[in-house]
C-alpha positions in Angstrom: 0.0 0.0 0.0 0.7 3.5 -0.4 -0.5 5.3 3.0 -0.6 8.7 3.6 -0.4 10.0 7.1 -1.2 13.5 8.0 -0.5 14.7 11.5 0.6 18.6 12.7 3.3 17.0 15.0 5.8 14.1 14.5 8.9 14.1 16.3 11.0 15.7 17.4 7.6 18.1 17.7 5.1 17.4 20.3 4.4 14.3 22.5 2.2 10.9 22.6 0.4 11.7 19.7 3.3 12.5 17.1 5.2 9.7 18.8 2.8 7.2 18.0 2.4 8.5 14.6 6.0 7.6 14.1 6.5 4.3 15.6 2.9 3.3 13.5 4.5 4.7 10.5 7.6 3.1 10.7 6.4 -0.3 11.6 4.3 0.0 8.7 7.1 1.2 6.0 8.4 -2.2 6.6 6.0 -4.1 4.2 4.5 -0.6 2.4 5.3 2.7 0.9 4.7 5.6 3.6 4.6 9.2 3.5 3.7 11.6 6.7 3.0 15.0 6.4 3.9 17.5 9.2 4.9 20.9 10.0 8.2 22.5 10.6 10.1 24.5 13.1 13.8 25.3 13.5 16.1 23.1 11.3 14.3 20.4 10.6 14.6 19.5 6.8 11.5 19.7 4.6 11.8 16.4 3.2 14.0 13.4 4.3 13.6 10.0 4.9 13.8 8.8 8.5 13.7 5.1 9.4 12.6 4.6 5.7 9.7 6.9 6.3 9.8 10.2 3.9 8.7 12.7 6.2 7.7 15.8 4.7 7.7 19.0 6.7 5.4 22.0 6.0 6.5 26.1 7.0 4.1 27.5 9.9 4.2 30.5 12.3 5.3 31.0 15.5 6.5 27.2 16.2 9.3 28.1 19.0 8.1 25.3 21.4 9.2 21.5 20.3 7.0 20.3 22.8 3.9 22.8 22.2 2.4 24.1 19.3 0.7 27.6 19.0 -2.8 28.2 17.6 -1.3 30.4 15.0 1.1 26.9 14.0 -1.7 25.0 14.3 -3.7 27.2 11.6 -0.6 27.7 9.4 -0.8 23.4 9.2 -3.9 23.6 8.0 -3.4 25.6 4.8 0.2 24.9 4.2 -0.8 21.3 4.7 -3.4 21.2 2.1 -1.2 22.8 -0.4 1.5 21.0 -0.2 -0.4 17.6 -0.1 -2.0 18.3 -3.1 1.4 19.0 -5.0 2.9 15.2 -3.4 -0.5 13.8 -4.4 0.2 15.1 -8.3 3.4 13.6 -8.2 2.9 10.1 -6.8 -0.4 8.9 -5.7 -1.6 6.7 -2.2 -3.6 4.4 -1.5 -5.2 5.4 2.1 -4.7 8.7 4.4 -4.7 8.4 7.4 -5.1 11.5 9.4 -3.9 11.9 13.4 -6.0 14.7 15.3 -9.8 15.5 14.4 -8.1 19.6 14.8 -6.0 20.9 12.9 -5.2 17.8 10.8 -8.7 16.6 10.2 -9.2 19.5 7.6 -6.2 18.4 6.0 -7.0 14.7 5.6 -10.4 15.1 4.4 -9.4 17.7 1.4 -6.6 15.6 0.7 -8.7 12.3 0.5 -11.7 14.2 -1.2 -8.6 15.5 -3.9 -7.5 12.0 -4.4 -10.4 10.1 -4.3 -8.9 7.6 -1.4 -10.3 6.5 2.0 -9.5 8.9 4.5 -9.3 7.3 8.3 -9.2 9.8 11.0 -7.6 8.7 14.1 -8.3 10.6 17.5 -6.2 10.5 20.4 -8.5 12.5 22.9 -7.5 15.9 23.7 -8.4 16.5 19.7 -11.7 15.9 21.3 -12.0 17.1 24.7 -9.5 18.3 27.2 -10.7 19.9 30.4 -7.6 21.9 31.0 -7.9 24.3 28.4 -10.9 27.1 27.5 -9.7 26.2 23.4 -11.1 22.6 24.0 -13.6 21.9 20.7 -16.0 20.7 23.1 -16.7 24.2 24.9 -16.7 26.0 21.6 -20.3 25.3 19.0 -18.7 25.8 16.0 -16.0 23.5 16.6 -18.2 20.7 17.8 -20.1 21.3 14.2 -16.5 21.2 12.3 -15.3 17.9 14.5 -18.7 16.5 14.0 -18.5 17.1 10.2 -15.0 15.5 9.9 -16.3 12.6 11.9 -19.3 11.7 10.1 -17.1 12.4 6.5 -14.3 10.2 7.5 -14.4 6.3 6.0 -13.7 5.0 9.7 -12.5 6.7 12.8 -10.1 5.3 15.0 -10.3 5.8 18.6 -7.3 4.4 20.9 -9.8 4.0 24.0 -13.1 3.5 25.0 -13.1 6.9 27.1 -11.8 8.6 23.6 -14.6 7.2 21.6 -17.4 7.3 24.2 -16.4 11.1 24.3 -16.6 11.6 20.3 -20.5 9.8 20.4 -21.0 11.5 23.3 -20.1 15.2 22.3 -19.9 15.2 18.7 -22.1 11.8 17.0 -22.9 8.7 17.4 -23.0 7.9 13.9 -19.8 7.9 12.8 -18.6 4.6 11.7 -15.6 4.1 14.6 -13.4 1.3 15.8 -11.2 0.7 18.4 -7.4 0.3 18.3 -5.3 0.3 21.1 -1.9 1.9 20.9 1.5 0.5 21.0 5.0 1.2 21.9 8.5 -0.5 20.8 9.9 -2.5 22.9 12.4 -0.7 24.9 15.7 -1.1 25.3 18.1 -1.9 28.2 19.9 -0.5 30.5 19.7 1.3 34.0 20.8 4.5 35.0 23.1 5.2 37.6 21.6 7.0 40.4 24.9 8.6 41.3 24.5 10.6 38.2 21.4 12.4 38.8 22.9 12.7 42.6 20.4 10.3 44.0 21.4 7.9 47.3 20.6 4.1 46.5 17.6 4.3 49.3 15.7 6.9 47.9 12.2 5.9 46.8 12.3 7.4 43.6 8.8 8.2 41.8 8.9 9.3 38.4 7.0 11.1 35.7 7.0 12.0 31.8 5.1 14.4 29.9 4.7 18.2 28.7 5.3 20.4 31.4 2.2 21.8 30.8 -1.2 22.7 32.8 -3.4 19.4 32.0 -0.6 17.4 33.5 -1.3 19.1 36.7 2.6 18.5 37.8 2.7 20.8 40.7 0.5 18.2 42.8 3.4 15.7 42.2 5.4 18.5 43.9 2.8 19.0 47.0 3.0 15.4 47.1 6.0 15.3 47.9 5.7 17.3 51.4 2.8 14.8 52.3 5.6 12.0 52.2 7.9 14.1 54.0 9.2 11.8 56.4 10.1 9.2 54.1 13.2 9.5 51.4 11.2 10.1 48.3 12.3 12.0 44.9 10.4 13.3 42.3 11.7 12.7 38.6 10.0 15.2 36.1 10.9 14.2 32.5 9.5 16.5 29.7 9.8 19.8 28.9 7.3 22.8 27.9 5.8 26.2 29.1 5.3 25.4 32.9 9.0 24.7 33.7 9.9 28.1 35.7 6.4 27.7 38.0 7.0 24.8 38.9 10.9 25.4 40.3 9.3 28.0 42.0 6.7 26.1 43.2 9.3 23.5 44.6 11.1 26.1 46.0 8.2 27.7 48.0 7.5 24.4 49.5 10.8 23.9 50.0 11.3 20.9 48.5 13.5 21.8 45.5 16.2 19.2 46.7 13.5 16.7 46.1 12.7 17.3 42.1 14.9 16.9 39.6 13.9 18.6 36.4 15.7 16.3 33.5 14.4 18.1 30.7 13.9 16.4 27.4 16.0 12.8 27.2 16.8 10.2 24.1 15.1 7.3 24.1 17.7 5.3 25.7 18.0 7.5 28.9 14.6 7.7 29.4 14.1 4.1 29.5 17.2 3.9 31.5 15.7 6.2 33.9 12.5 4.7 34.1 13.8 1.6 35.4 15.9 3.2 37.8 13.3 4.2 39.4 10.5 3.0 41.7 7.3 3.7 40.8 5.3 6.2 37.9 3.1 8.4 39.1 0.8 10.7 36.8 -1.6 13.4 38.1 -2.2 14.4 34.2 -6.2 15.4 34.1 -7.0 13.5 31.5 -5.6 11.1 28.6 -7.0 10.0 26.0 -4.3 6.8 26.1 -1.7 7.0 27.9 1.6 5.9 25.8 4.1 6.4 29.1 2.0 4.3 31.3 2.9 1.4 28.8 6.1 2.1 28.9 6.5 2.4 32.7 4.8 -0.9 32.6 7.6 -2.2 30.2 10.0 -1.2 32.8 8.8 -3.3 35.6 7.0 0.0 37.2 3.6 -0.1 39.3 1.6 3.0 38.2 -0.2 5.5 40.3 -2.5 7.4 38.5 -6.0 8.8 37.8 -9.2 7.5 36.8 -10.1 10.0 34.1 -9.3 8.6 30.2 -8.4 6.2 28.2 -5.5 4.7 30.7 -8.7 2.5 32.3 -8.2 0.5 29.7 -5.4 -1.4 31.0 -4.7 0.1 34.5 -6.7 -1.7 37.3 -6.7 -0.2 40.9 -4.7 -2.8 42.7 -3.3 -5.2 39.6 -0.9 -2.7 38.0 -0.6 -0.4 40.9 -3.6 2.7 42.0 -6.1 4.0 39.6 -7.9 6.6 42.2 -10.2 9.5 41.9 -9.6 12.5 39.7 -7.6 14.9 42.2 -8.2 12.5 45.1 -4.9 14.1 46.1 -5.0 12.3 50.0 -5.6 8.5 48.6 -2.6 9.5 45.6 -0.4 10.4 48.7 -1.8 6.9 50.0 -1.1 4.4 46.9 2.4 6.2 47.1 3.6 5.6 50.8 2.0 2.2 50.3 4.7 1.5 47.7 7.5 3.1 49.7 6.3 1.0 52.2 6.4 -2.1 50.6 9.1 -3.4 48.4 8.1 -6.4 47.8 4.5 -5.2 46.5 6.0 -2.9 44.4 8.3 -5.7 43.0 5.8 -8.1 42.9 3.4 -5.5 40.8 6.2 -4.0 38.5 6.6 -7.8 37.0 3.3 -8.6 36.6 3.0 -5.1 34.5 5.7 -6.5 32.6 3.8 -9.7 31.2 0.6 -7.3 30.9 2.6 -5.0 28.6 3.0 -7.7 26.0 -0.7 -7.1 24.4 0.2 -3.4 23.5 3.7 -3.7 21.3 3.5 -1.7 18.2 3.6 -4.3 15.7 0.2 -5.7 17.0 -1.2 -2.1 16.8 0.2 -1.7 13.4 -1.3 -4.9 12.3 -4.8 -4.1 13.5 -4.2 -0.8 11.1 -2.9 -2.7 8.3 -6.1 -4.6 8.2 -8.3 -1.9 8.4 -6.1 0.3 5.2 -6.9 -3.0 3.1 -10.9 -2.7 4.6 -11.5 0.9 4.1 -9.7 0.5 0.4 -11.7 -2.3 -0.7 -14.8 -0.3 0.4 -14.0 2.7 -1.4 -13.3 0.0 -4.8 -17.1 -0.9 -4.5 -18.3 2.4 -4.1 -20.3 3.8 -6.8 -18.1 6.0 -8.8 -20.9 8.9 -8.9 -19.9 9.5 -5.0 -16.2 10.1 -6.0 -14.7 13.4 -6.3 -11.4 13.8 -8.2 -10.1 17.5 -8.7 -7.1 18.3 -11.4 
């Protein structure tokens, strides 16, 4: 097959969503011909081939942020993204889009698939759909609903990762659009432990851990008051991410005084992050909502119990009590609790961490890649027995 995939981010930009973009697209450029299209910041080449996936990379505005993107970038995808689409799609033709984000890549999948005359299959990752954090989420703003709604209804099949994502797209937008479920996947990680010497950690420190955009949905300053509610105990907080909230939340440590307690590691390669993650002791994630939850996997992959909240798609897999504490949103006191359980207990957290191990087996990236392939070859054999009269083909 020849696949298209539009999405606004792919890495290095953004997080979970551009990331899972990638490791889908390059599992599938194994066996197939694969094209994403993206947008551009700093000095990333316009078109190049990485890990024998031709990325293409569109101009936008005011893209200074690789981890966030700006609703002026966001817009500037949108047209450049249809433009430039419609120029690869003159030059060598595909088989099946498939488009990551109902906003602002939806609009861009759809024209492109309407240009061609190919299946478009729009794949939604949750806070595309509704994210309580923010006052720009679709679902507080009419017209936006309409414009998601019309994308969803438009597209040959939607893919949701969870049943939280698509009971949020029936719920706020329709229930008629023809949707499946596909669970995410991540690559098997690789080896290696870190050294807690080099992050200036003492080999009994209980050391929790994070990942994410240091931004306000991932609510990372209660990870910080949670650390004076374990104050008696030896526990360090690991933040791993970057983005806009950075210089709060150092202050915030500091005001609590508790900055001695955090370390701020920034952005990390693959390798050291999972190197990191199994040097620690335990994941702990106060995000507000996800509509997934890529990291949790991955914690799991690393032999990690995970503490986190009961609000999105992570309910999927994480089960109060079998792969660590699924509590309340912003219970704050039983968080603090699930935590000094596992500082209290090593052998629970031991004894947890391998069974997430074995669990983490059903969400590897070449089953979730296979479940897509399947669908391309549905969605294009639909589109073969569709009257003709329905197709529309612009020079």
């Amino acid at each position: 097959m020849r696949i298209l995939f539009c999405n606004f981010e792919y890495p290095p930009l953004g997080g979970g969503g551009g990331v899972v973009t990638a490791l889908l697209a390059e599992e599938l450029a194994k066996s197939h011909q694969v094209t994403v299209l993206t947008s551009r910041s700093g000095g990333l080449a316009p078109d190049a081939v990485e890990a024998g996936v031709r990325v293409v990379r569109v101009p936008v505005l005011l893209r200074r942020d690789r981890s966030t993107a700006s609703l002026v970038s966001m817009f500037g995808y949108l047209l450049s993204g249809i433009r430039a689409g419609k120029i690869l799609l003159r030059t060598g033709g595909v088989d099946v889009i498939n488009t990551h984000f109902a906003l602002p890549s939806g609009p861009v999948g759809a024209a492109l698939a309407r240009f061609a005359g190919v299946p478009n299959v729009l794949s939604v990752h949750g806070g595309d759909l509704y994210d309580p954090s923010k006052w720009t989420s679709p679902h507080r703003h009419g017209l936006l609903r309409l414009w998601i709604r019309r994308l969803l209804l438009d597209a040959d099949r939607v893919v949701g990762q969870s049943r939280n994502t698509l009971d949020n797209a029936r719920r706020i937008y329709s229930d008629r659009a023809d949707s499946v479920r596909i669970p995410l996947g991540i690559r098997r990680p690789p080896g290696g432990v870190a050294a807690r010497s080099d992050y200036g950690l003492m080999q009994g420190d209980f050391l929790l851990v994070t990942v994410g955009r240091l931004v306000g949905r991932k609510a990372i300053d209660q990870l910080i008051t949670l650390l004076q509610e374990l104050g008696e105990r030896p526990v360090k907080l690991l933040v791993i991410g970057e983005g806009p909230r950075l210089e709060a939340l150092r202050a915030q440590a500091a005001a609590l005084g508790v900055s001695d307690r955090v370390r701020f590691l920034g952005h990390l390669g693959e390798a050291e992050k999972f190197a990191v993650l199994r040097m620690a002791d335990l994941f702990v994630s106060t995000s507000q909502h996800e509509g997934f939850g890529l990291v949790f996997l991955e914690a799991m992959a690393c032999a990690l119990p995970v503490v986190c909240y009961d609000h999105g798609g992570q309910t999927d897999f994480l089960t109060e009590g079998e792969t660590g504490g699924v509590v309340a949103l912003n219970d704050l006191r039983a968080f603090v609790d699930r935590c000094r359980r596992f500082a209290d207990q090593p052998a629970l957290t031991v004894r947890i961490g391998t069974g997430n191990v074995r669990r983490v087996e059903e969400f590897f990236i070449d089953r979730c890649a296979a479940r897509y392939e399947s669908l391309f070859h549905e969605v294009i054999e639909a589109r073969r027995n569709r009257p003709m009269a329905g197709v529309v083909r612009r020079a």
